[in-house]
N, C-alpha and C positions, 0 to 999 in steps of 0.2 A: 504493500500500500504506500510506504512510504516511501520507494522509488517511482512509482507513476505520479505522486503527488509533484516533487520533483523534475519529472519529465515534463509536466504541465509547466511549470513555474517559470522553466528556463526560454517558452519561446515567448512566453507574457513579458518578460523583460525585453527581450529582442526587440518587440514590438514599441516597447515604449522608450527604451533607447536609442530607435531610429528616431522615432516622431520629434523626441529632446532635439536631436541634433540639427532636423532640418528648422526646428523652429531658429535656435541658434545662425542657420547659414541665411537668416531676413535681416538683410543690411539696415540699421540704422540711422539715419541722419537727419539732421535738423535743418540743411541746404534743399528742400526739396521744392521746386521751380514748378509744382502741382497749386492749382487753382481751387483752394479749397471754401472760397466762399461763391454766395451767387448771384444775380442780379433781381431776385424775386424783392418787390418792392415797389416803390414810388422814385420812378427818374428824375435824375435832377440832371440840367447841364452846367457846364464848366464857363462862368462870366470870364472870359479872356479878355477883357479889359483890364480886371480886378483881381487878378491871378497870376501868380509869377511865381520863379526861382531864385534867391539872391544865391551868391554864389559871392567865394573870397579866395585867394592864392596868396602863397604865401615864397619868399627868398627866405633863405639861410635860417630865419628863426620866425616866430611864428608872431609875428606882433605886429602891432598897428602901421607903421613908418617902414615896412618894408612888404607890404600886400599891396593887393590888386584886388578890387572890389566893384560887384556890378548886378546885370540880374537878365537873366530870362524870359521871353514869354512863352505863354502855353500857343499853341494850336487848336489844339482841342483836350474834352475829356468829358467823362461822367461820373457818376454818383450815384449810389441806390440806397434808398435809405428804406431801411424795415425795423417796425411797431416802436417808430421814432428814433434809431439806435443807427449809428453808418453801418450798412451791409458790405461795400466794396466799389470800385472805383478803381479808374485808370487815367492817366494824362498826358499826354504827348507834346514837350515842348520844341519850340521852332528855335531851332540853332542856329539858325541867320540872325534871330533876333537878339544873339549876346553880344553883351557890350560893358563896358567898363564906365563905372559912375565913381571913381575918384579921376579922372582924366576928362571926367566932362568939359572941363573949363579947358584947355587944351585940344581941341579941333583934329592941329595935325597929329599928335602924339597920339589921340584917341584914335584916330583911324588906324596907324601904324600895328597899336597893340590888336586891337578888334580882329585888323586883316591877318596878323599872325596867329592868334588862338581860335579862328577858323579856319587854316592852312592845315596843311599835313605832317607840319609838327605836333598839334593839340588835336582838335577835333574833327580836323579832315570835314568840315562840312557841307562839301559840293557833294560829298557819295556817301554822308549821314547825317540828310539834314535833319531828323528828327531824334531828340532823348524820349523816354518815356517811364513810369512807374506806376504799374498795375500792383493795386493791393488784393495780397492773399489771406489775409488774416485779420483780423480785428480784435481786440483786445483789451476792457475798461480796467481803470488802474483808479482803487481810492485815493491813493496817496502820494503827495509829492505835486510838481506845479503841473504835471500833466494828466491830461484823463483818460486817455488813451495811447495804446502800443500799435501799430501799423506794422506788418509784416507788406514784405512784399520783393518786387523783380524791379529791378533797377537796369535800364540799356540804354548804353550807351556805347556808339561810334559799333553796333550790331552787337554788343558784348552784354552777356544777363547776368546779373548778379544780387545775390539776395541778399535787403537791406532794410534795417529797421528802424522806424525814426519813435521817436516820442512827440504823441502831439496834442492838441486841446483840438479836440472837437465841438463845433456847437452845431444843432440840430433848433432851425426856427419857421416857422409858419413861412412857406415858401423860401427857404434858405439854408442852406449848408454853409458852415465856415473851417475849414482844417488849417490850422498853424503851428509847423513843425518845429521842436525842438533844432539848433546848429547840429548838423552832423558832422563831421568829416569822413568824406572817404577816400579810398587809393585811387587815385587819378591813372596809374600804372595797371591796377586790376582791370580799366578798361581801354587798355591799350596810349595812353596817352603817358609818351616815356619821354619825349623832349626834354632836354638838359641844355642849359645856355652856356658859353664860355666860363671857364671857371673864375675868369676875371670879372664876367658880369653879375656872379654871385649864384649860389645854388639854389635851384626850385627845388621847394618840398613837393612831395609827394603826394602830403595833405592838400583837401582840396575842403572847403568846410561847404553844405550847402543847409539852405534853410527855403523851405517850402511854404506859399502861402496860396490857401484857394478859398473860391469863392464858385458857388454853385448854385441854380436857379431852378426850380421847378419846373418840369415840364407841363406846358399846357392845355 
């Protein structure tokens, strides 16, 4: 009896020592470029007048007196909003439209810099004129200055990369307002490696952006 009990015992493990192992070989990760929210809701559009990207660069150290400062505009985008809460949303900004706002007063200078950081040193924008950032994830946060976490795919110059801002959301009677914590990110992760003369001082890497939108009811 008590070798057949035995003989039963050893292919019940088998059994379940495969199952262990294959759960084990389900790759893990937190980078995953899947669209997990949806657009079930009430659409809103993207006010691109009232909607932009600032953006900052930085030489050698990262402070005031040696950046580059300016801002974006959108193209387009949307919003869905459900049982009053942001559902999800994408926005596509026009990279022609970047420009540099400490050189305003500066004509010639402002052109010079403009026509380089859309050349094919920085962002090559004749063959990618558009960035964009569709959110995957939504996320309310009690605590701290923001109320919300934004997952999401970040492209730029054709490159995805997933990015998370902190933001304050507000949700108003035909109106959506999203305004993102500064981020920085690697201006190198999306292909943007330009390096100037070492005499003219070293670009960092960091790129800081801070998002602002504004979104309208459709209707």
């Amino acid at each position: 009896m008590r070798k057949k009990l035995f003989s039963l015992t050893i292919p019940a493990l088998l059994v379940v020592a495969v199952m262990t192992s294959c759960k084990k070989e389900k790759p893990l990760t937190n980078e995953s470029s899947e669209v997990v929210t949806t657009k079930e809701g009430n659409q809103y559009t993207l006010d691109t007048l009232n909607s932009k990207v600032e953006w900052k660069g930085y030489k050698i150290f990262k402070s005031e007196n040696t950046s580059h400062f300016g801002d974006i505009k959108f193209e387009s985008g949307d919003v869905t909003i459900k049982d009053g809460k942001l559902e999800s949303g994408k926005f596509v900004a026009d990279m022609n439209s970047l420009t540099s706002m400490d050189l305003k007063d500066d004509a010639e200078k402002l052109d010079k810099l403009n026509n380089h950081l859309k050349s094919g040193d920085f962002f090559e924008v004749e063959k990618f004129p558009t960035a964009s950032y569709e959110i995957t994830k939504v996320t309310s946060v009690s605590e701290g200055d923001y109320n919300t976490l934004l997952d999401g795919n970040l492209t730029i110059k054709g490159i995805t990369k997933p990015v998370q801002f902190k933001a304050n959301v507000s949700v108003k009677e035909g109106e959506v307002g999203i305004a993102t914590e500064p981020k920085d990110i690697k201006r190198e992760d999306f292909g943007v490696k330009f390096q100037a003369p070492a005499q003219n001082g070293v670009i960092k890497d960091e790129v800081t952006l801070q998002v602002n939108i504004k979104a309208l009811e459709k209707k």
